[in-house]
C-alpha positions in Angstrom: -26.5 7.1 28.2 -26.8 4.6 25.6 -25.1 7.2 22.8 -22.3 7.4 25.1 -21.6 3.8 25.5 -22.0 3.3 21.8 -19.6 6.1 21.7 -17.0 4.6 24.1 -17.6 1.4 22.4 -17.0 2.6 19.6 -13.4 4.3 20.4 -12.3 1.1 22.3 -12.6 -0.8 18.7 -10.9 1.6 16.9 -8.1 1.7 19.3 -8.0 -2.0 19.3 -7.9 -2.1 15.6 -5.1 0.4 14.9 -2.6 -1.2 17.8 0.0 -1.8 14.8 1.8 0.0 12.6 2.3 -0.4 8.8 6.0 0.1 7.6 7.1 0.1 4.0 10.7 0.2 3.3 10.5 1.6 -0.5 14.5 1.3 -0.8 14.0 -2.8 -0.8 10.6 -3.4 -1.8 9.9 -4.8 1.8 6.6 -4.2 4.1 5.9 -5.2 7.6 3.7 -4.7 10.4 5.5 -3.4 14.0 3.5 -3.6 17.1 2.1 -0.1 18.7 4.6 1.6 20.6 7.8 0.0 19.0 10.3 3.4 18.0 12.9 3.0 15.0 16.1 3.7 16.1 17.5 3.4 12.5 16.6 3.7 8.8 19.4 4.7 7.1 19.0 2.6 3.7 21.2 -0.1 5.0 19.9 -0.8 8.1 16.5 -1.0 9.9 15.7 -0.9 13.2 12.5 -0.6 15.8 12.4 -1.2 19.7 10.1 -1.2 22.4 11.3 -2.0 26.1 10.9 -5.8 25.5 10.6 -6.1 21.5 13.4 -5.6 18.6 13.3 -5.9 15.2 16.7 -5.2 12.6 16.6 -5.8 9.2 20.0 -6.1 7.0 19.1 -6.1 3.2 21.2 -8.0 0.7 20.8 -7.3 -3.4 22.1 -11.0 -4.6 20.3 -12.9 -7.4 22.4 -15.7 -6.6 21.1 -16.9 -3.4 19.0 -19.9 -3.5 16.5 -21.7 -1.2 19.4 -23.8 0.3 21.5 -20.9 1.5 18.9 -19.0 3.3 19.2 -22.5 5.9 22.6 -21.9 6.3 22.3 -18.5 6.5 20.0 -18.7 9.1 22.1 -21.3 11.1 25.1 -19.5 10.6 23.6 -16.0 12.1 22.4 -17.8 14.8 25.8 -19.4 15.9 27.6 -16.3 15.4 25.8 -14.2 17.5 25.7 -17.2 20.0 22.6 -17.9 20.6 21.6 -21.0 22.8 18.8 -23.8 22.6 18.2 -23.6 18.6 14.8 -25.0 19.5 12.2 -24.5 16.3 13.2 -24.3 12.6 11.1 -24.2 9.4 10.8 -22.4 6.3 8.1 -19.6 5.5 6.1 -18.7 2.8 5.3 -15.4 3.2 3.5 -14.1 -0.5 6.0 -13.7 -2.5 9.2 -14.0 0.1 10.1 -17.2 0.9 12.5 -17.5 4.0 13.8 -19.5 6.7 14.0 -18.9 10.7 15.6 -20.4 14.3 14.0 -19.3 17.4 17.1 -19.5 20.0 17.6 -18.2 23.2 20.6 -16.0 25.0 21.0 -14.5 28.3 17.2 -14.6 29.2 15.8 -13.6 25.7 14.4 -15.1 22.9 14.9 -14.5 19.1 13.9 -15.6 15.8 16.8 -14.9 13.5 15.2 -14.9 10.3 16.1 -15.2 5.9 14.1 -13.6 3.4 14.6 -13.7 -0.5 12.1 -12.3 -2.6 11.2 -14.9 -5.4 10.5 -12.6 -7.5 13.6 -10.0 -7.4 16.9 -10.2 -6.0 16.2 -8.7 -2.8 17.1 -10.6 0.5 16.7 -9.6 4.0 18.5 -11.1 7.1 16.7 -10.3 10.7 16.5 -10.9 14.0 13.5 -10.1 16.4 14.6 -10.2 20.1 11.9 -10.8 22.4 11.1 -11.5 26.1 8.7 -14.7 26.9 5.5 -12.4 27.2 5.7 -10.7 23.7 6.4 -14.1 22.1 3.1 -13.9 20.2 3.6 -10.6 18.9 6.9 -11.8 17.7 5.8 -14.1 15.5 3.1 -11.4 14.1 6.0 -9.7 13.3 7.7 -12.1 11.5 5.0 -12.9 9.7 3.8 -9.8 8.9 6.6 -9.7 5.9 5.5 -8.8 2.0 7.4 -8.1 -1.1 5.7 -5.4 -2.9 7.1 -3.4 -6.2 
């Protein structure tokens, strides 16, 4: 009895530790980390996507070794006021290893969203996202978005 507990003890860890799922998008350099359960819907070299009934992630690369700190705000604010989202509640930078970025969490039709920039210090890769989320994955979310790496 106690060999199957240790057993079952056992399993429940492991399946507790691999509830996310490592993603590396060679064509930009870019890694991340999507929740369990989240299916891509596109990765077509342009475009990546992954969504779960009340989680969404897209990623839109941009090659540009022009773009600076400053435009990733604007970029950022401008995203978020064209795809009309309301309540533009929290805004900061990130420092994610070698990314640095900036994010809005904002709010339309029910839904929340971080609509995120990403330029890679230490190449000329940028990313623009957005991770749609209801109030109850909010955490995840943000493990999400901070699950982000440059890697060569």
């Amino acid at each position: 009895m106690k060999r199957l507990l240790q057993t079952l003890f056992f399993l429940c860890c492991s399946f507790g530790l691999s509830a996310q799922v490592d993603m590396i998008w060679d064509d930009y350099g870019l890694g991340f980390t999507l929740p369990r359960g989240m299916a891509i819907t596109e990765n077509d070299g342009d475009t990546f996507s992954a969504e779960s009934e009340d989680l969404y992630l897209t990623i839109l690369p941009i090659h540009d070794q022009t773009i600076t700190e400053a435009d990733l705000a604007d970029a950022v604010i401008a995203m978020a006021t064209e795809m009309e989202y309301d309540d533009l509640t929290d805004a900061d930078d990130l420092e994610l290893n070698d990314l640095y970025g900036y994010y809005v969490e904002g709010r339309k039709d029910g839904a929340l969203a971080f609509v995120i920039a990403l330029m890679d210090t230490q190449s000329a890769n940028n990313y623009l996202g957005v991770i749609v989320f209801t109030p109850e994955r909010r955490e995840q979310a943000i493990r999400l978005a901070r699950s982000f790496f440059a890697y060569e």
